[in-house]
MDTraj code that builds the backbone (N, CA, C; nanometers):
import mdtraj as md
import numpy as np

residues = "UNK UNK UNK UNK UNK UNK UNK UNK UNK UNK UNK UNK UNK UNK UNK UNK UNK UNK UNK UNK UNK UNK UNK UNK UNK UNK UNK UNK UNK UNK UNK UNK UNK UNK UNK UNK UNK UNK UNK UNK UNK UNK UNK UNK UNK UNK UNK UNK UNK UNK UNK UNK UNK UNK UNK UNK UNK UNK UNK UNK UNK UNK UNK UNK UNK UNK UNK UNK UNK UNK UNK UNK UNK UNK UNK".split()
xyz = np.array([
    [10.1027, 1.8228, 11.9200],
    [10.1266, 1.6809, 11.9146],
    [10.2034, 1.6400, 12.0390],
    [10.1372, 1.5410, 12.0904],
    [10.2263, 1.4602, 12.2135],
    [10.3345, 1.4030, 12.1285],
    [10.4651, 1.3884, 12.2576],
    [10.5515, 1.3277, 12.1560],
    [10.6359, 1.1775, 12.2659],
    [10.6650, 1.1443, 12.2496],
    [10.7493, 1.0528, 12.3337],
    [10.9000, 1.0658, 12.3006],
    [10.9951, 1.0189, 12.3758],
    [11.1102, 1.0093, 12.3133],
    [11.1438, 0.9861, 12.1956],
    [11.1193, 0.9266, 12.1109],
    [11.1888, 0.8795, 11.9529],
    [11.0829, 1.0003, 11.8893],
    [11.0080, 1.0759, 11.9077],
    [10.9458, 1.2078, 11.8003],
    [10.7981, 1.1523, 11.7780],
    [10.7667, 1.0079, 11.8335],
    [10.6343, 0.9925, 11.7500],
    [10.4979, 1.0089, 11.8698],
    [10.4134, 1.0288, 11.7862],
    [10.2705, 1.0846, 11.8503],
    [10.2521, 0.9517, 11.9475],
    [10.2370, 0.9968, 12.0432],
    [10.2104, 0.8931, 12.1460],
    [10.0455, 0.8659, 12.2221],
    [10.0160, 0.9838, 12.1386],
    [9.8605, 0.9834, 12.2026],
    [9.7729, 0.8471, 12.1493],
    [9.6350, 0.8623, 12.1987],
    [9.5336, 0.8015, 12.1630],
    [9.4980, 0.7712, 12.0266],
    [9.4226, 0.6994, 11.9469],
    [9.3832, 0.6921, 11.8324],
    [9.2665, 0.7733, 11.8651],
    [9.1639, 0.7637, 11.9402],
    [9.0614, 0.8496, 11.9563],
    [9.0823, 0.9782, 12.0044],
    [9.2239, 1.0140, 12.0180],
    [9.2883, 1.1435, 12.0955],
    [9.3226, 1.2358, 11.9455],
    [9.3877, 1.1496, 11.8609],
    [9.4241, 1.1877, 11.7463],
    [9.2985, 1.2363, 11.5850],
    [9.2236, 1.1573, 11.6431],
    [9.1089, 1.1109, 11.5945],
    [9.0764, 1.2795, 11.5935],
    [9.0052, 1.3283, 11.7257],
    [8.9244, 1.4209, 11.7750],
    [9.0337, 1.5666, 11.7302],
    [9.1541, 1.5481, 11.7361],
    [9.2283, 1.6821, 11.7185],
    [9.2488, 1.6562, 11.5323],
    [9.2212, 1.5580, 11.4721],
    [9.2457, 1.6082, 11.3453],
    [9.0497, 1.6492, 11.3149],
    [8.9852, 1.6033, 11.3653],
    [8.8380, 1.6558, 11.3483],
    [8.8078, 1.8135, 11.4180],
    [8.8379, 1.8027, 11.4536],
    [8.8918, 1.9634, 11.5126],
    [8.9403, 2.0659, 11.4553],
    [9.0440, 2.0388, 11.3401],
    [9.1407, 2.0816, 11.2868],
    [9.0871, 2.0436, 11.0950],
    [8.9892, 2.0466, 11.0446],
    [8.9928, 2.0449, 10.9833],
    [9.0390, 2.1037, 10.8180],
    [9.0347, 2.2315, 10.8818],
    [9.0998, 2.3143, 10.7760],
    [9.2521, 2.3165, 10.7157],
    [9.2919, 2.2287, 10.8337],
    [9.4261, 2.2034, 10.8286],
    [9.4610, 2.0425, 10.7554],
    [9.3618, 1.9671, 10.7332],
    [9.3450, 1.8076, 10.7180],
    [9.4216, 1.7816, 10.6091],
    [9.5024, 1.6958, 10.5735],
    [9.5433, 1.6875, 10.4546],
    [9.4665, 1.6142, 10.3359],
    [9.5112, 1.6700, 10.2082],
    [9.4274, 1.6084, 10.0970],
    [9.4243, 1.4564, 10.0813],
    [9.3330, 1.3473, 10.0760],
    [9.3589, 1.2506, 10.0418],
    [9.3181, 1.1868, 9.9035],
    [9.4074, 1.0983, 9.8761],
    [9.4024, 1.0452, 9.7200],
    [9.3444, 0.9076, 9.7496],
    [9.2685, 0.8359, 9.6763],
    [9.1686, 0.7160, 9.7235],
    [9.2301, 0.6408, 9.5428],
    [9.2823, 0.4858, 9.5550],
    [9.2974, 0.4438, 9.4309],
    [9.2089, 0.3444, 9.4242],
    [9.1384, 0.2399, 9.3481],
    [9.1014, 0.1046, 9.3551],
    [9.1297, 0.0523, 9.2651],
    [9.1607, -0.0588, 9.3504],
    [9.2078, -0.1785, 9.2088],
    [9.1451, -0.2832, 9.2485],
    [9.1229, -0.3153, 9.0942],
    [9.0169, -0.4304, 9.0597],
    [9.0624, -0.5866, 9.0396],
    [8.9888, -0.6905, 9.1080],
    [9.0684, -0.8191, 9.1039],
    [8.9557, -0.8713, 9.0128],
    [8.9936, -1.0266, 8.9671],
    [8.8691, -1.0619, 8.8663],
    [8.8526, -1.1885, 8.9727],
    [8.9357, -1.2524, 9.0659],
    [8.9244, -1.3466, 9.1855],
    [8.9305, -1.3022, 9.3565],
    [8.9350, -1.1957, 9.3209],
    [8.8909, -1.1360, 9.4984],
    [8.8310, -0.9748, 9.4971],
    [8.7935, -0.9769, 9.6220],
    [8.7645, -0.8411, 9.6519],
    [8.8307, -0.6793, 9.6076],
    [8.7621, -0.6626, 9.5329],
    [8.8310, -0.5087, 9.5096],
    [8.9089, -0.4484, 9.6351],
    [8.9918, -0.3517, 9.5877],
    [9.0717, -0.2943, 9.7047],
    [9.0830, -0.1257, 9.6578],
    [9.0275, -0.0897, 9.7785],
    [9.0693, 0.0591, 9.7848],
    [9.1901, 0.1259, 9.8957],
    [9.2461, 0.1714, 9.8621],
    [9.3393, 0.2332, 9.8891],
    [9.3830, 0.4053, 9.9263],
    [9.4068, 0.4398, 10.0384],
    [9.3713, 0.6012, 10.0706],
    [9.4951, 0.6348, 10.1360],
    [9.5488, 0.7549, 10.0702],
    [9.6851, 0.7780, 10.1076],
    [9.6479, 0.9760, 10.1061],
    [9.7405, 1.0355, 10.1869],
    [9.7673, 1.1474, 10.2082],
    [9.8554, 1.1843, 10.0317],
    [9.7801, 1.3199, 9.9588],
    [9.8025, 1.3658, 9.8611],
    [9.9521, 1.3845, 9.8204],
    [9.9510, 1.5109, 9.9709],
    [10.1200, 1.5242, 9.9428],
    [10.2472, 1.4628, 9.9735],
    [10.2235, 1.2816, 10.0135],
    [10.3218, 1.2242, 10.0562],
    [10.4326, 1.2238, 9.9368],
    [10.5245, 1.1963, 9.9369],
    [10.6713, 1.1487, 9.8596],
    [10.6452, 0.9913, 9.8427],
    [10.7088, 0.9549, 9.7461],
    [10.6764, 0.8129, 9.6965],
    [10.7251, 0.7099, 9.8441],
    [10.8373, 0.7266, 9.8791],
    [10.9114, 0.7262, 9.9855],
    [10.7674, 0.6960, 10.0941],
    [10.7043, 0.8048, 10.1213],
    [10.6451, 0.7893, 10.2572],
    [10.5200, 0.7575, 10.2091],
    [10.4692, 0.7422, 10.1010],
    [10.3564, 0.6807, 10.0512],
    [10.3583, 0.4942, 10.0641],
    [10.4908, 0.4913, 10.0835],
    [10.4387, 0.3274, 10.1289],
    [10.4408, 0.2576, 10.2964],
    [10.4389, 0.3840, 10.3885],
    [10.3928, 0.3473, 10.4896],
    [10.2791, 0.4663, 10.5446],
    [10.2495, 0.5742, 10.4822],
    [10.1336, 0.6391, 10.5051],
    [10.0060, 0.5974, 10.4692],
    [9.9817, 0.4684, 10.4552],
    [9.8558, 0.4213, 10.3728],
    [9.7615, 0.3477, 10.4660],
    [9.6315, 0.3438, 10.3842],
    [9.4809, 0.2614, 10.5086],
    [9.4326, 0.1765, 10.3476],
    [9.4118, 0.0237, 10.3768],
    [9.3872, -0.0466, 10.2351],
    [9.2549, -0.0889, 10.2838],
    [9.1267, -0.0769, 10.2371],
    [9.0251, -0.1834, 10.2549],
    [8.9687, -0.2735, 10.1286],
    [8.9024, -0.3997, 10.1463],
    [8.7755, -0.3837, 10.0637],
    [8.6822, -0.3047, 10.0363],
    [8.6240, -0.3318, 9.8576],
    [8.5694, -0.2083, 9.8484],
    [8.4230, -0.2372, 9.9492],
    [8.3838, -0.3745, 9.9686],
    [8.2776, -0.3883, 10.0298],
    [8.2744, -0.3044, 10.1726],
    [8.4070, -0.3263, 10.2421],
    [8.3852, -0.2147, 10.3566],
    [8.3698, -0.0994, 10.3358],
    [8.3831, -0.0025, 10.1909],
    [8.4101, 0.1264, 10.1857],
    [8.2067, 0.1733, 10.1997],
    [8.1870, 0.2684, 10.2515],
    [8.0695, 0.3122, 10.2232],
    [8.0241, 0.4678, 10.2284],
    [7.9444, 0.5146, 10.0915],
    [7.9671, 0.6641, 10.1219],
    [7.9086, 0.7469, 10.2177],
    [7.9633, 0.8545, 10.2851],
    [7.9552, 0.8615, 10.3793],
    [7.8352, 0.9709, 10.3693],
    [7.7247, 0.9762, 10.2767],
    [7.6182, 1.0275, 10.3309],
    [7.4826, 0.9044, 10.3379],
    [7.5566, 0.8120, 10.2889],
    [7.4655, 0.6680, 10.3330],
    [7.4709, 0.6256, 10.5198],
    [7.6168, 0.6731, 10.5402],
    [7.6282, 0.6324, 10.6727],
    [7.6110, 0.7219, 10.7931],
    [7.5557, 0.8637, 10.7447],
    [7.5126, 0.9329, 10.8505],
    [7.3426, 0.9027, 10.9415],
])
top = md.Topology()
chain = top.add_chain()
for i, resn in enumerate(residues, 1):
    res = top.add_residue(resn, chain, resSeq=i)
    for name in ("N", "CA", "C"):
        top.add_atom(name, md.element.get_by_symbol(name[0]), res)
traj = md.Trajectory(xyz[None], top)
């Protein structure tokens, strides 16, 4: 990991991207939740397994479920 002064990854998103695709065996587990609205778009939610409640509320990626798509549709 590149680091900058304060400890954090300073690289690329496509830098980071390519070394966790790389590294797969090492990837962490992810947990996927959705919640259902009855006036908007469903929401899914994907967080790293083994976070702490603590770091589970800034380790997170939220979409609609309309953006979600499975990914042997999208190969």
């Amino acid at each position: 990991m590149s680091g900058s002064a304060t400890g954090h990854d300073d690289r690329s998103v496509s830098d980071r991207l390519a070394t966790a695709a790389a590294n797969t065996e090492h990837a962490p587990a992810l947990e996927c939740v959705v919640v259902r609205y009855r006036d908007r778009p469903d929401r899914c939610t994907i967080a790293p397994r083994e976070c702490t409640e603590d770091e589970r509320l800034t380790n997170w990626l939220s979409a609609d479920m309309a953006a979600v798509v499975d990914l042997d549709d999208a190969r």
